[in-house]
Structures are given as structure tokens and as C-alpha cells.
C-alpha positions as CSV (number, residue, x, y, z in Angstrom):
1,X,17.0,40.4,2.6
2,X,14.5,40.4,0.0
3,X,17.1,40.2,-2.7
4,X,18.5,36.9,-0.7
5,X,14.5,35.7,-0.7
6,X,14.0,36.6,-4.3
7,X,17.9,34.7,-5.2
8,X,16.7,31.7,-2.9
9,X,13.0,31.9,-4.6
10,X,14.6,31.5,-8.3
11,X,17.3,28.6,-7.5
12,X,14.3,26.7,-6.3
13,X,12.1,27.5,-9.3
14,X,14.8,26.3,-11.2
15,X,15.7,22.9,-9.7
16,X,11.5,22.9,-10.2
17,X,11.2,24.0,-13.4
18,X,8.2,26.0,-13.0
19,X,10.3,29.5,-13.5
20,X,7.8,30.6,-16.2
21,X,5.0,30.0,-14.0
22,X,5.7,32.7,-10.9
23,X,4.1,35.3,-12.3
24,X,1.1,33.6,-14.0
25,X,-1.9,33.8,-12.2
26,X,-3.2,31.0,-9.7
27,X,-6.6,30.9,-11.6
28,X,-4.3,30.1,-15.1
29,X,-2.3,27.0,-13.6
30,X,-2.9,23.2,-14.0
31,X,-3.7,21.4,-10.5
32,X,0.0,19.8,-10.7
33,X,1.5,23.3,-11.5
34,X,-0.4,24.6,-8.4
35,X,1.1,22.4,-6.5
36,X,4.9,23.0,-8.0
37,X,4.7,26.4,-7.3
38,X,3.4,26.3,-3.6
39,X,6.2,23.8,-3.3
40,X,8.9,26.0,-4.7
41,X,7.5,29.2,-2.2
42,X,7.9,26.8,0.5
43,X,11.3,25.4,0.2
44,X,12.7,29.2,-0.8
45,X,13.0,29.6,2.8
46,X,15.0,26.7,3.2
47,X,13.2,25.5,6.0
48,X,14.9,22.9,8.6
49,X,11.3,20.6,8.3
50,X,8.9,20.7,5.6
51,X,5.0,20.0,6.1
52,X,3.2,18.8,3.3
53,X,-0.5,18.2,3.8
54,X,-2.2,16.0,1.2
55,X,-0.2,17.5,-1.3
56,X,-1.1,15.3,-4.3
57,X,-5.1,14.7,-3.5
58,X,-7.0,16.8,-5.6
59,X,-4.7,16.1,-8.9
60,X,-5.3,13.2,-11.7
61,X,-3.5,9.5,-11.6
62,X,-1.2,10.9,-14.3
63,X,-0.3,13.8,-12.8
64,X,0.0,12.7,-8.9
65,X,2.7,10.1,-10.3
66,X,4.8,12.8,-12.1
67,X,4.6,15.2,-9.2
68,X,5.1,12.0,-6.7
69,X,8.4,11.5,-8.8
70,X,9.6,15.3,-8.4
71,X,9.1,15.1,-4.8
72,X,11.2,11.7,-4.1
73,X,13.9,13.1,-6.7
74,X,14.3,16.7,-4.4
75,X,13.8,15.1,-1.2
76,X,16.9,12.9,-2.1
77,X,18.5,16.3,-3.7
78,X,17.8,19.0,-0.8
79,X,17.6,16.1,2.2
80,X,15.2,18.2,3.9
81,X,13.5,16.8,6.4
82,X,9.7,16.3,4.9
83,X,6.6,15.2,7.1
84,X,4.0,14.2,4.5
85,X,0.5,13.9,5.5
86,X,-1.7,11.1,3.1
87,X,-4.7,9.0,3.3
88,X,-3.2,7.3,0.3
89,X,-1.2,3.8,1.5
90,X,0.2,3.6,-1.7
91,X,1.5,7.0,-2.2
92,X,2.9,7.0,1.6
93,X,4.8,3.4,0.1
94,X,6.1,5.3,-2.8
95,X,7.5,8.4,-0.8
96,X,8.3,7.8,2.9
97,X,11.5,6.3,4.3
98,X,9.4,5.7,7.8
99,X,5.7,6.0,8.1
100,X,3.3,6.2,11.1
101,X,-0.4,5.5,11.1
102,X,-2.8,8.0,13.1
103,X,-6.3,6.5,13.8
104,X,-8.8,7.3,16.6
105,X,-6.4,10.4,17.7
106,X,-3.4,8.6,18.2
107,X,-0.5,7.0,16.5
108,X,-1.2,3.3,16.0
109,X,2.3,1.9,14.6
110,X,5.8,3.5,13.6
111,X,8.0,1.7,11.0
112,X,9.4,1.2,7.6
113,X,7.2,1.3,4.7
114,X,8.3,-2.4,4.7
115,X,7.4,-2.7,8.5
116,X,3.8,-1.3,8.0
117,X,3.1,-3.6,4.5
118,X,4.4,-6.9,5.8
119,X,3.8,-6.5,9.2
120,X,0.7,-5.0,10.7
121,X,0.6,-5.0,14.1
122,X,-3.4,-4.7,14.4
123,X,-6.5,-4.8,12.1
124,X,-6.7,-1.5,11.5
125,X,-3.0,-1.2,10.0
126,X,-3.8,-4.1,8.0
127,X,-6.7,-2.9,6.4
128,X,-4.8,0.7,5.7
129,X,-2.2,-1.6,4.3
130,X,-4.9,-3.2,1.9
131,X,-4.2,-6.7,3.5
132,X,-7.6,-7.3,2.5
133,X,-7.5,-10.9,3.8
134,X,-8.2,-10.9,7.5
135,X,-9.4,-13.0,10.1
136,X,-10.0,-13.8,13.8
137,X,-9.2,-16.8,15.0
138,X,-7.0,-19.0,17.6
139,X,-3.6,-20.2,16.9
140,X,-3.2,-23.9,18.8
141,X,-0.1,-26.7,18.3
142,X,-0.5,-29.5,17.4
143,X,1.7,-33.0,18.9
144,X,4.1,-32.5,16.1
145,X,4.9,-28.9,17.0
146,X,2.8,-27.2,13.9
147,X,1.0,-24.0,14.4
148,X,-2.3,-23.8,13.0
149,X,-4.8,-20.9,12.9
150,X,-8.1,-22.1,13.3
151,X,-11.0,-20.1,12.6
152,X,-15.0,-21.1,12.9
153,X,-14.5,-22.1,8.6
154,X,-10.7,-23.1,8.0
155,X,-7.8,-24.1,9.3
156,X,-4.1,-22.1,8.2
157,X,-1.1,-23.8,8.6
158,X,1.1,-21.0,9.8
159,X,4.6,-20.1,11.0
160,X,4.5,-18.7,14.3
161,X,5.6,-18.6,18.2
162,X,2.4,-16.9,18.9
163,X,-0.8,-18.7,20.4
164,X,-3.5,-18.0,21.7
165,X,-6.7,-15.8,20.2
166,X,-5.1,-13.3,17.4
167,X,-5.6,-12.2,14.2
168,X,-4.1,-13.1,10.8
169,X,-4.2,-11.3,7.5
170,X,-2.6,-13.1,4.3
171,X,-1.6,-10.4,1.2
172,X,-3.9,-10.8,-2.2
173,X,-0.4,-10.6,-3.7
174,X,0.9,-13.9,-1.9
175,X,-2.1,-16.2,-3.2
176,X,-1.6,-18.7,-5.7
177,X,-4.8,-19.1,-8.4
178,X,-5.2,-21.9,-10.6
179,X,-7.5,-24.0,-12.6
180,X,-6.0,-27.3,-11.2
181,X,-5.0,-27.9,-7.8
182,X,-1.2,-27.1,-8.0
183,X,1.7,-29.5,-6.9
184,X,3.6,-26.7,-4.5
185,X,5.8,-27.3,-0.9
186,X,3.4,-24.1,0.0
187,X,1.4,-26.1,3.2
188,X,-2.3,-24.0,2.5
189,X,-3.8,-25.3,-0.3
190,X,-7.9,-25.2,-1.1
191,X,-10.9,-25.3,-3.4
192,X,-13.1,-22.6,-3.6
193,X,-15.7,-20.4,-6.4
194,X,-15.0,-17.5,-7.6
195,X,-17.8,-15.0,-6.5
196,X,-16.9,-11.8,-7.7
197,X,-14.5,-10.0,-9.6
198,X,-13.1,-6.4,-10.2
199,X,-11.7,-5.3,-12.9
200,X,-8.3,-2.9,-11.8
201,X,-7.3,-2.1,-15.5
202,X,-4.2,-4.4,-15.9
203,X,-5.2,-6.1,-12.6
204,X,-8.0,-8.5,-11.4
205,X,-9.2,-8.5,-7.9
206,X,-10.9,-11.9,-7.4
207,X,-13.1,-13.1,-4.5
208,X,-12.9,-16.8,-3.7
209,X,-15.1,-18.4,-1.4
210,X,-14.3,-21.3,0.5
211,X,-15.8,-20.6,3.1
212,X,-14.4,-18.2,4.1
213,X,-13.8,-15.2,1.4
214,X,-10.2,-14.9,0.2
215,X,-9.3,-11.8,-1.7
216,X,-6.7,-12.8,-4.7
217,X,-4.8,-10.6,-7.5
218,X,-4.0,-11.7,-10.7
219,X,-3.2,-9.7,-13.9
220,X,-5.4,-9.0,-16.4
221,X,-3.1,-11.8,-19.2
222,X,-3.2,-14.2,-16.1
223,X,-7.3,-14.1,-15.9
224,X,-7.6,-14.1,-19.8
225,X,-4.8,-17.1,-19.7
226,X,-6.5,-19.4,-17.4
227,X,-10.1,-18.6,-18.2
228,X,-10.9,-17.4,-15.1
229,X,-14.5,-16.2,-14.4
230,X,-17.3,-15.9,-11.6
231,X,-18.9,-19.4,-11.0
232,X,-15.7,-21.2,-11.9
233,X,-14.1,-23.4,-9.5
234,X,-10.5,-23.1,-8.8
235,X,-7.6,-23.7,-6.3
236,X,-5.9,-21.3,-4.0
237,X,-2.6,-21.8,-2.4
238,X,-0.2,-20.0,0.0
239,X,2.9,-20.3,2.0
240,X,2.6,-20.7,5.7
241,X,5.2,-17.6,5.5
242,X,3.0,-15.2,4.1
243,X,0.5,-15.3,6.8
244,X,1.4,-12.5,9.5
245,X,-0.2,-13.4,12.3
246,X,-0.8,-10.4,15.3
């Protein structure tokens, strides 16, 4: 009935906190209120499976993160099921218990957010999982049993049962940086120059050539700690582990 739909309507506002804001009009609403109240409409009809379509794109950093927030905090309240559409890796990290991965039409790879970021199982889900570092190549053994991935610049010591011609991709996250070359168990360890870097507010994006180009990420007090700038010579290093190799 519609008193049942208007009852439903103001328990939701509620839990939302956007009761004041029902009978304003659209044109008089911050983007992130916009959003609230479409959300609160939605969920007054207690729906068995919620569709949210790029809910948080058009609103600012600050308020995508609040409203990102409210959504994990009623999800785990209401436990409805919620099918969130994104083009944002990082906000499909922050939100989803499972995610899949649509390119070219189809769906490319089903997992846990853990799954998907550790564990690409083709280029392009490592590149939508910001991977960043990735490479064709050939895995071979050698006589002692080691797997290496060789590519036409460098050879990775890796840990694998794989072989043959694959892909690897190594995390910015996973690399070592350093001035000096550091005294580590981790089996990849090289010189390089840094090329380029990109300044990420309390984060540093470095590129480091070898050859070839490894993407690193420091924070902004580890840059300004070590001295860190383009031109500068410097030492990478990784653990055979944190290549995933596919």
C-alpha cells in the first residue's frame, strides 16, 4: 500500500540520513546527496538484488570515499544482494566480496578481490589490476631445477610449475628501491636509472630502466629520505614470490 511504501521509504531515509533531503529539489542537492537519495528510493522496495551502475563516478575523491563507506556499512547491515557496476579497480577492491571483469563482451575472470589483485589470469586483468609491470617472455629450468623467466632484456628468477611462453606481471608495491644494492634472501636483484617520476600526493610512481622498464612505488618520506630523483642510479629488488606468472 502506499502507506507501507511511504513507512518502508522513511526507515530507509533514516538508516541514510538524508530524511531532510526528500522533499528538496534534485536541482538543490550535492552530487553525493544525489546519490543518497536515489539509493534510499531504491532500497524502499526492499528489493531481493540491487543494481548499482557507476554509482560514485561523477562525485569528488572526498565525497566518493564517504559515500563508498555508507555503501559497505548498509550492505553488511541490509545483506542485500548488490551487483555494482565500476570502471574503478580500486573502488571494486574497496566494495566487492567477489568481482568479475567484463572486456571485449564477455566475462574474462571471476574471483575474490584478492583473486583478481594477486592473481591475473591474463594481461588484460593485470593491467585493470594496475599490475603495471608486465612482460612476455618464456619460463625455462635450469639443471638445478630453478625456474627462470627469460625475456629478450632480463632474466626473473621465479617460482613456478609453469613453462613454456607466458606472461609475468610483478606489483609496483612488491619492489624494493634503494640507493645501495641491498643485502636481501629476495633472488631478483638489479641496477637501473630512474627515468621518470610521478608525483601521487603522498605517493611516488618511479620508472626504472634496466632495460627493461620497472614501475616502482614509494612514499613521498621514502623519495625525500633516500634522495631519490630522475637520472639517479639505484637498485631494485624482488622476491621470486611476488612474480605471478600466467
Amino acid at each position: 500500500t502506499k502507506q507501507e511504501a511511504e513507512a518502508a521509504l522513511d526507515w530507509v531515509a533514516g538508516l541514510l540520513d538524508v530524511s531532510h533531503l526528500l522533499n528538496r529539489k534534485p536541482d538543490t542537492l550535492s552530487g553525493g546527496e544525489q546519490q543518497k537519495v536515489a539509493l534510499a528510493r531504491a532500497l524502499s522496495i526492499k528489493p531481493e538484488v540491487l543494481l548499482l551502475d557507476e554509482p560514485l563516478s561523477a562525485l569528488d575523491p572526498e565525497t566518493r570515499e564517504g559515500v563508498q563507506k555508507e555503501l559497505r556499512q548498509l550492505h553488511n547491515r541490509l545483506k542485500v544482494t548488490t551487483i555494482h557496476v565500476t570502471h574503478d579497480f580500486e573502488e571494486a577492491i574497496a566494495l566487492g566480496d567477489h568481482i568479475a571483469v567484463l572486456g571485449e563482451g564477455c566475462i574474462k575472470q571471476v574471483g575474490t578481490p584478492e583473486q583478481i589483485f594477486r592473481q591475473p589470469n591474463s594481461e588484460f586483468i593485470a593491467r585493470f589490476a594496475m599490475a603495471r609491470n608486465i612482460f612476455a617472455g618464456e619460463v625455462i629450468y635450469r639443471d638445478d631445477g630453478t625456474a627462470i623467466f627469460c625475456t629478450e632484456d632480463i632474466e626473473l628468477a621465479v617460482a613456478t610449475d609453469l613453462r613454456g611462453r607466458l606472461h609475468a606481471s610483478v606489483r609496483p608495491e612488491d619492489i624494493l628501491i634503494s640507493p645501495e644494492p641491498l643485502h636481501s634472501s629476495a633472488r631478483n636483484s638489479f641496477g637501473g636509472i630512474i627515468t621518470h617520476l610521478v608525483d601521487r600526493g603522498s605517493t611516488f610512481y618511479l620508472t626504472v630502466n634496466l632495460p627493461p622498464d620497472f614501475i616502482c612505488l614509494v612514499t613521498r618520506r621514502s623519495l625525500e629520505e633516500m634522495g631519490l630523483a630522475e637520472g639517479q642510479k639505484v637498485y631494485i629488488t624482488f622476491k621470486a614470490s611476488a612474480i605471478h606468472i600466467f
